[in-house]
N, C-alpha and C positions, 0 to 999 in steps of 0.2 A: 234697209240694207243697201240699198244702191245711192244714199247720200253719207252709208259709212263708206262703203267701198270708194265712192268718189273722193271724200274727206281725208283719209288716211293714205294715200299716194300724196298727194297735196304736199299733206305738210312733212312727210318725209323728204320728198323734192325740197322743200323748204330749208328744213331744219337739218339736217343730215349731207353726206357726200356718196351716199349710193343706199340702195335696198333690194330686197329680194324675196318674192313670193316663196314660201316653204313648203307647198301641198302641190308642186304641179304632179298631179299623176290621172289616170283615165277611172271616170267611177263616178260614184257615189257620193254625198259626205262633204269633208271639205275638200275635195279633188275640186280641179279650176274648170277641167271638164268632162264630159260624159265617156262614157265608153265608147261612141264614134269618134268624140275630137272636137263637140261641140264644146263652145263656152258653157259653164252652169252661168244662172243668173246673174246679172252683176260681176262677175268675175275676170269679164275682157275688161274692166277699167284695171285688172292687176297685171296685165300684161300688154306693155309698151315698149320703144326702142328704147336703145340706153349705145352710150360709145365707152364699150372697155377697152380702146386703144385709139390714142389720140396723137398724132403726129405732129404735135407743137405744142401749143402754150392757149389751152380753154380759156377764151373770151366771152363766153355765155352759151347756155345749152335750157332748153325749157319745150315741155309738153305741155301740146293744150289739146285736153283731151277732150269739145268739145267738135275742134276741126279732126282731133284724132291723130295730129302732125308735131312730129319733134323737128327741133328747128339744134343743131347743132354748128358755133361759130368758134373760126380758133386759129391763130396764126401759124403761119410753117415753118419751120425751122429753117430753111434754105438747103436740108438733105433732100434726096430722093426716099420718102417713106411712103408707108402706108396706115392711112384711118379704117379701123375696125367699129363698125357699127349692129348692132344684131335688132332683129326687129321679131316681134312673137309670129310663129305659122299664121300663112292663109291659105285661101284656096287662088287666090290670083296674086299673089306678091305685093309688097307696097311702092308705092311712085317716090320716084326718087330726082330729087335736083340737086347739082352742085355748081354752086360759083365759085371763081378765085384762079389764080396765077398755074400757068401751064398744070389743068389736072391729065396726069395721062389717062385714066378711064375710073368711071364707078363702075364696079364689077359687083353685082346679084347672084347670090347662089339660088341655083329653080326654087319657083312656089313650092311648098309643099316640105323641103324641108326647112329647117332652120333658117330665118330670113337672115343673111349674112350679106352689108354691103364694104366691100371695102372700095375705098379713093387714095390714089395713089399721086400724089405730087413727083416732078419732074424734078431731077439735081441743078440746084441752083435757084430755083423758084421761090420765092419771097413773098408773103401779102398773106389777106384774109381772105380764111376760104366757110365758106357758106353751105351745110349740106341740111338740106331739108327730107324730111319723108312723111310722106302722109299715108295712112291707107286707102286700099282702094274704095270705090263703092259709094 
């Protein structure tokens, strides 16, 4: 099981332009995890960061879920926007890096719920910007 589970993100990443675990719920079964919130076995390789909103024009995005870090890269538009990234719960948040032309801040919603980063480019700001996140630990 845990070189299906590793197998089948892969090549979804691969082959496809997004996916979606369908059993997140607390339990049993096929639940992802227990009735505390733990992972069941194998099941933190089906939850990773993903960017469903992206403030230009995706120049490459890839997990490796080895280091456990998605590496999102993507040019700005030259508006004032903001990149939405969402990352699965921890108990201590995930680390966060951004490179690239006047960012005004990467902003983290608290550990514990929904790991939500957004980076927000400055009006007028131009170039590739580089957000990396890896978890902790």
């Amino acid at each position: 099981m845990a070189r299906f589970y590793g197998d089948a993100p892969a090549s979804l990443d691969r082959y496809s332009s997004g996916w979606a675990g369908y059993v997140w719920c607390y339990g049993g079964g096929y639940c992802t995890v227990d009735e505390d919130g733990r992972f069941q076995a194998n099941k933190e390789q089906t939850a990773r960061p993903y960017a469903p909103a992206v403030a230009g024009t995706i120049r490459g995005q890839h997990y490796d879920p080895t280091r456990r870090t998605f590496r999102l890269v993507y040019d700005t538009s030259g508006r004032s926007d903001v990149s939405e990234l969402s990352t699965p719960p921890t108990a201590t948040g995930p680390r966060v890096s951004v490179q690239g032309p006047d960012i005004a801040w990467p902003r983290i919603v608290p550990a514990g719920e929904r790991g939500t980063i957004r980076v927000r480019t400055q009006p007028g700001a131009s170039g590739r910007v580089t957000v990396t996140v890896s978890a902790r630990g």
